[in-house]
N, C-alpha and C positions, 0 to 999 in steps of 0.2 A: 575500473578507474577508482582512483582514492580520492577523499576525501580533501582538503589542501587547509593547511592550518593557515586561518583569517591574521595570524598577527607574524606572519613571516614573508616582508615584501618579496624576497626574492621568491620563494613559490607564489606568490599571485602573481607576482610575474613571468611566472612559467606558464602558471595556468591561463591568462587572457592572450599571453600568443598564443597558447595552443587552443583555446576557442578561435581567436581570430583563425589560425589557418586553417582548423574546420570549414570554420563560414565560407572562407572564401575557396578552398578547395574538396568541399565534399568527396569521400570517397567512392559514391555513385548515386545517381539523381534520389532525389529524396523527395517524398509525398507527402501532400499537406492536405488543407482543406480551402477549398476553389468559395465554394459558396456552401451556406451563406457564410459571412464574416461573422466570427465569433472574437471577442478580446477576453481576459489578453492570449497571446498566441505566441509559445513559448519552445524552446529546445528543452526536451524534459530528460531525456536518454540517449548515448550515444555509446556503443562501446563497442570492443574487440579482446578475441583472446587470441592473444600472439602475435602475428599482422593479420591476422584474419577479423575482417568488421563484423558483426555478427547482425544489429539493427540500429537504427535511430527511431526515436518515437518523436513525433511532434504532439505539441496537447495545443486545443484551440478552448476556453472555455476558464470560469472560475472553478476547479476542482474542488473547493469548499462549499460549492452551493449542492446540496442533496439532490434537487430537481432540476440543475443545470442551468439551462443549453452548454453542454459540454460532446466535443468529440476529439475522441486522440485517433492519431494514425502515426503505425508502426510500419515499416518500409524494412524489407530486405533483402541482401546484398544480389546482385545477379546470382542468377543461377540459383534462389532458394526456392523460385516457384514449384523446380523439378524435383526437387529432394522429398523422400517420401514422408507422408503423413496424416495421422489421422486426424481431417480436416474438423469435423465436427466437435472431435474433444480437444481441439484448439481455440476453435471460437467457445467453447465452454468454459476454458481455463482464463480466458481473456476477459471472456463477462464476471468471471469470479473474482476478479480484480478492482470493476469498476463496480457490480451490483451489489445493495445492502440485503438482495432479499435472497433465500435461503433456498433448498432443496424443497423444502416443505411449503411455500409460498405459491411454487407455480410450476409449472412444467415447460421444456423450453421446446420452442416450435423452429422448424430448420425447411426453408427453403432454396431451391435451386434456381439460380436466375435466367434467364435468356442467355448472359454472356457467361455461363459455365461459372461464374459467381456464387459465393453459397453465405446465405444470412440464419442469423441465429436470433430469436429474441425470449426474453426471461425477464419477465416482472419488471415492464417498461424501460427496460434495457437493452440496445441489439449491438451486436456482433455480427461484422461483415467481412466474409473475405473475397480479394481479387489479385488477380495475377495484371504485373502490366511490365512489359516485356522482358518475360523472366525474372521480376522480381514477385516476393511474397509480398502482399500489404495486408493489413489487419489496422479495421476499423471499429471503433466502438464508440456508441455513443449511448447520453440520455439527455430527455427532455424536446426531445425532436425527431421526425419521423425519418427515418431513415433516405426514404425518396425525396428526401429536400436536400441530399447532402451531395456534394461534385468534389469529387475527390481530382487533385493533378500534380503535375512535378512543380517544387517549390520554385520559383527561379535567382533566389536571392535567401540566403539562410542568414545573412546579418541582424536582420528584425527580430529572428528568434531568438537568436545569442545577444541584443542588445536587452530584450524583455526576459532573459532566464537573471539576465545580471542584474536587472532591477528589481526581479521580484528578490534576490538572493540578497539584494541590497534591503530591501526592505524587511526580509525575513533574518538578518543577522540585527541591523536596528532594534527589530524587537526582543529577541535575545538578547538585545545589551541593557535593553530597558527592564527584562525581567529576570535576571540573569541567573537569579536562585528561585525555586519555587515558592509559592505564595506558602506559609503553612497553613495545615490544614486540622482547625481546633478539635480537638475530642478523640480522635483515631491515630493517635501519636503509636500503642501497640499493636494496631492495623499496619500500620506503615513499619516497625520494625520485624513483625513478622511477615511482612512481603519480602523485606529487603535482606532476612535472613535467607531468600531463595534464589538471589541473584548471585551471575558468576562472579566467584572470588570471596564471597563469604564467609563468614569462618563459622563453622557448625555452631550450636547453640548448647548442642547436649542435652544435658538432663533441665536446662534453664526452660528450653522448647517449650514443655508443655505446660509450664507456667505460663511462659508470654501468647502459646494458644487460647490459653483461659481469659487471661484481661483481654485479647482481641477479637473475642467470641463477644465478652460483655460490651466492649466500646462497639464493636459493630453492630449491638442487637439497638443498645440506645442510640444508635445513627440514625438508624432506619427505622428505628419504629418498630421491630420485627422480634420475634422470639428466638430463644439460642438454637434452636434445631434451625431455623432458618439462616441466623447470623451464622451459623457455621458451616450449610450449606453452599452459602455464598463465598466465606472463606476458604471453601476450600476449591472453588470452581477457580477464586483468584491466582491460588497458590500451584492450580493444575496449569491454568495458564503460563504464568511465568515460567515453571516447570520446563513446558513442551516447549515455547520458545528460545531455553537456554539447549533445547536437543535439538530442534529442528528450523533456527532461523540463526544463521551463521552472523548476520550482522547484529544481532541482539548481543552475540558476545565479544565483538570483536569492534563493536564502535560505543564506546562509552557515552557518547551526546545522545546518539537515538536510543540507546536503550536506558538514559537517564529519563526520556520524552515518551518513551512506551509506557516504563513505569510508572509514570505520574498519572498519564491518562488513562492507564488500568486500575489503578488505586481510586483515581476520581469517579470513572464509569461506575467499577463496580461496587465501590464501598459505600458513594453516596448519590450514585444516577444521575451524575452528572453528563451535558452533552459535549464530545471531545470530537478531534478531528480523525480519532481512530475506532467514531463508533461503528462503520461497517466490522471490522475486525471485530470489536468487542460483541456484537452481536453473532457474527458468525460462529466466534467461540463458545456463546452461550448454546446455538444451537445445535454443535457438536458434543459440547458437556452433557446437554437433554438425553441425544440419541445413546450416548455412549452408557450414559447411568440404564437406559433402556435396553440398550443390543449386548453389552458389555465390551470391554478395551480390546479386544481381537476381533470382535465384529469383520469383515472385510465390508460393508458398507458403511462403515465410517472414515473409508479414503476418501474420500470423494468431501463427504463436508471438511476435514481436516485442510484437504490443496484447498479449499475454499478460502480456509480460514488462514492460509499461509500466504494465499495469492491477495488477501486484504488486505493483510500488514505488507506483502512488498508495496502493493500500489501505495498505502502510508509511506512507506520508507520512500518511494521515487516520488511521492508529492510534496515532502520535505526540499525545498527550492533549496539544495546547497552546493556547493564546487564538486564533483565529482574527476 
């Protein structure tokens, strides 16, 4: 699903019927969260490739809050229960979406239920999955114990699609209030050599390792830190953007989020500030760590890398916007 540009009434006019005849015609029952009640409770995800639906995700919870109460459930279509796969590095890849804590923080523990159920949990985060009649569901939550949660079929998806519209209302409001970035004093050749690495760029040349130099020095007086470190750091910034312009298809192809990446990687990294993409930025540090340690072919550095990719999607589909 695309995007739908905010100042073209006839596509918002496409796109609220076509939420509307979601809501009221779901393409087959869809799961939510029974008890307990969490707000707000929203349509986060719905898509298909071809005529084929693939899942919807419901989110119950403020996704900004770090320690929650938050649980999403993801539903899908008939017939996903039986198709094969491996269940365990599913709810792994699920929890690397929602969890901030890393390979090295904990080890994840996998239980099998009475009802042929299979729960995952990872640094106060669990992943749960169930079949319920022939579909797949995948649950995850944090800030609550998983045995408090009643998962059932939705019976009315209007509410969801009436609360995606208002957070989407509310998250374009603020975009209009802030509409250009704040600037940010002192790291002015921080921020042109990041932005030398974004797609579409035009190379820098022999100018590069000039403006490497002033952004080595503005970033050593940001931080307080010596030029081996400022450049340390510069350079973790620049591997990031980097691997995102190889390995995260909407970093190039949607100009809004990856103006929103940008900003919150420049502020995470340059001056430690707190953003709404710090799982990701965190994940990426602790991929940078491993990789300077095991080196760039490692094959144990797949595994932190889908972490740090399934961070940024869950970023990207927590971005309330028209899809």
């Amino acid at each position: 699903m695309k995007h739908v540009a905010g100042g073209d009434p006839r596509l918002l006019e496409q796109y609220f019927a076509m939420l509307a005849g979601f809501a009221e015609h779901p393409p087959f029952p869809i799961h939510g969260l029974r008890e307990p009640v969490l707000t707000p409770a929203f349509l986060a995800e719905f898509g298909r490739e071809g005529e084929a639906w693939q899942s919807v995700q419901l989110v119950h919870g403020d996704r900004d809050a770090p320690d929650g109460p938050l649980v999403t459930v993801r539903t899908g279509p008939p017939g996903s229960a039986a198709q094969p796969e491996d269940v365990r590095a599913a709810l792994l890849a699920a929890l690397a979406a929602e969890a901030e804590a890393g390979p090295a923080a904990g080890k994840p523990s996998f239980t099998t239920l009475p009802d042929g159920g299979e729960l995952c949990r990872l640094d106060g985060v669990w992943a749960l999955r169930l079949t319920a009649d022939g579909q797949r569901v995948t649950v995850v939550g944090r800030g609550l114990a998983p045995e408090r949660v009643r998962i059932g079929v939705v019976p009315d998806l209007g509410p969801y699609v009436a609360e995606r519209e208002a957070l989407r209302e509310r998250y374009a409001a603020g975009r209009r209030a802030q509409s250009e970035p704040v600037p940010v004093p002192g790291i002015a050749a921080v921020r042109a050599l990041l932005e030398s690495h974004l797609p579409g760029a035009p190379a820098a040349g022999e100018a590069q390792r000039a403006l490497w130099r002033r952004a080595v020095a503005e970033q050593a007086r940001a931080a307080g830190c010596d030029a081996d470190r400022a450049e340390a750091l510069l350079a973790s910034l620049v591997g990031q953007l980097t691997r995102l312009r190889q390995d995260a298809p909407w970093f190039a192809a949607d100009a809004g989020l990856r103006a929103a990446a940008f900003e919150e990687t420049l502020r995470h990294g340059a001056l430690g500030e707190r953003v709404a993409s710090r799982a990701a930025q965190q994940a990426w540090e602790r991929y940078w760590t491993r990789r300077a340690a095991l080196g760039d072919a490692a094959p144990e550095l797949d595994q932190s890398r889908a972490r740090w990719l399934a961070a940024w999607e869950a970023w990207r589909n927590g971005r309330i916007s028209p899809r």
